[in-house]
N, C-alpha and C positions, 0 to 999 in steps of 0.2 A: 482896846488893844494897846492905845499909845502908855496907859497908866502901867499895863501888865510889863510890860517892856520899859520905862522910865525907871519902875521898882527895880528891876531885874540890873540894869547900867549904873543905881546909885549903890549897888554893891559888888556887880562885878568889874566893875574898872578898878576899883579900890584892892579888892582881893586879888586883883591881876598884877597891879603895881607891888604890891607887897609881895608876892609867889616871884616873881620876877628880880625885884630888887636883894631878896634874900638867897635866892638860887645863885644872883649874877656875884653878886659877895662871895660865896661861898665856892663857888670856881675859881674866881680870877683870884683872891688872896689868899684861900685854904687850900685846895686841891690845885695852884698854880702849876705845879709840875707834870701834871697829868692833861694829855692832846687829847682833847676832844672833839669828836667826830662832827656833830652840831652843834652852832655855836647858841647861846641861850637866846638870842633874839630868834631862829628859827625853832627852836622846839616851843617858845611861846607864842608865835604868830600860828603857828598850829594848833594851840589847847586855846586860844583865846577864838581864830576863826571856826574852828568848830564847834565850840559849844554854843556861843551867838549864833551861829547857822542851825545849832540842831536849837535852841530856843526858839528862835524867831518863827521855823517852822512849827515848833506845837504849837504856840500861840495863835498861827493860821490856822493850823486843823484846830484847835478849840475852838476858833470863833466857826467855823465852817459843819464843823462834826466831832462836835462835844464827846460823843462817845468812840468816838477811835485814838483821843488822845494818849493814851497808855500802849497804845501799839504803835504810838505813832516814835514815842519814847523809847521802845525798844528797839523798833526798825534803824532808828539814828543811830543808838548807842552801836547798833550792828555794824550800822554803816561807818561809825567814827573807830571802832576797834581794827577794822580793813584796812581804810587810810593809815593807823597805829601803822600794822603791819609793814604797807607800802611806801611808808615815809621812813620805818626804820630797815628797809630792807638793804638798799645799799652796805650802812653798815654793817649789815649782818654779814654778808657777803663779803667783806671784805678785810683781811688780816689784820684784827688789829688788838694791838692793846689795851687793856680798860678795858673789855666788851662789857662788862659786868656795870662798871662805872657808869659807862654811858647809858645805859638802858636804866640804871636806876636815876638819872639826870632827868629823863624822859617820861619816867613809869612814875616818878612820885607826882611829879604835879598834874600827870594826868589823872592820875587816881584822887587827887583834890579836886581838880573839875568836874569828874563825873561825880563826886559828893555833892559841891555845889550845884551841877545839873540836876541831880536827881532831887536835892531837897526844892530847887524850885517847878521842877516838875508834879510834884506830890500838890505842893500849893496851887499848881494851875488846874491840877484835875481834881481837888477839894472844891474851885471856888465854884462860886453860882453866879 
């Protein structure tokens, strides 16, 4: 379990700091003119604690019940599409500017997480 998880943190802190470092650029000196609703330290405290949270749990259910791991992957991704929801709802609800902007601030690097989620999920329910 601790190898499964040590692999998993010598690549996602790296991809995390680069998705972050390049997003945080790209706001503050490219799209400086534009009010954003979340600031990038919160939409990344969200895609980084969720997908470590939905990781850590398969890794449980794999060492526990090898063959629910795939459902267990889906049930997350269900669960972290909800929180999406419930984290961007404020904004939705509320008049603003950019709606388009900020939910593509949001939607793209989640959509990178769940690439990196799912490729290491495929590797945990391949291995033996």
């Amino acid at each position: 379990m601790k190898q499964q998880l040590l692999g998993f943190l010598k690549l996602f802190i790296p991809f995390s700091i680069v998705l972050f470092i390049i997003q945080f650029l790209v706001i503050n000196f490219v799209l400086e003119d534009i009010d954003f609703y979340y600031s990038t330290w919160a939409i990344y405290s969200f895609h980084i604690l969720a997908t470590f949270i939905i990781y850590l749990v398969l890794v449980l259910i794999h060492k526990n019940f090898r063959d629910n791991t795939g459902f267990a992957f889906m049930g997350g991704s269900l669960l972290k599409m909800l929180a999406a929801v419930l984290f961007l709802l404020p904004m939705m609800l509320k008049n603003q500017d950019y709606r388009f902007i900020n939910l593509l601030s949001f939607f793209i690097p989640y959509f990178l997480y769940l690439i990196f989620e799912t490729i290491y999920a495929v590797r945990l329910i391949n291995s033996k």
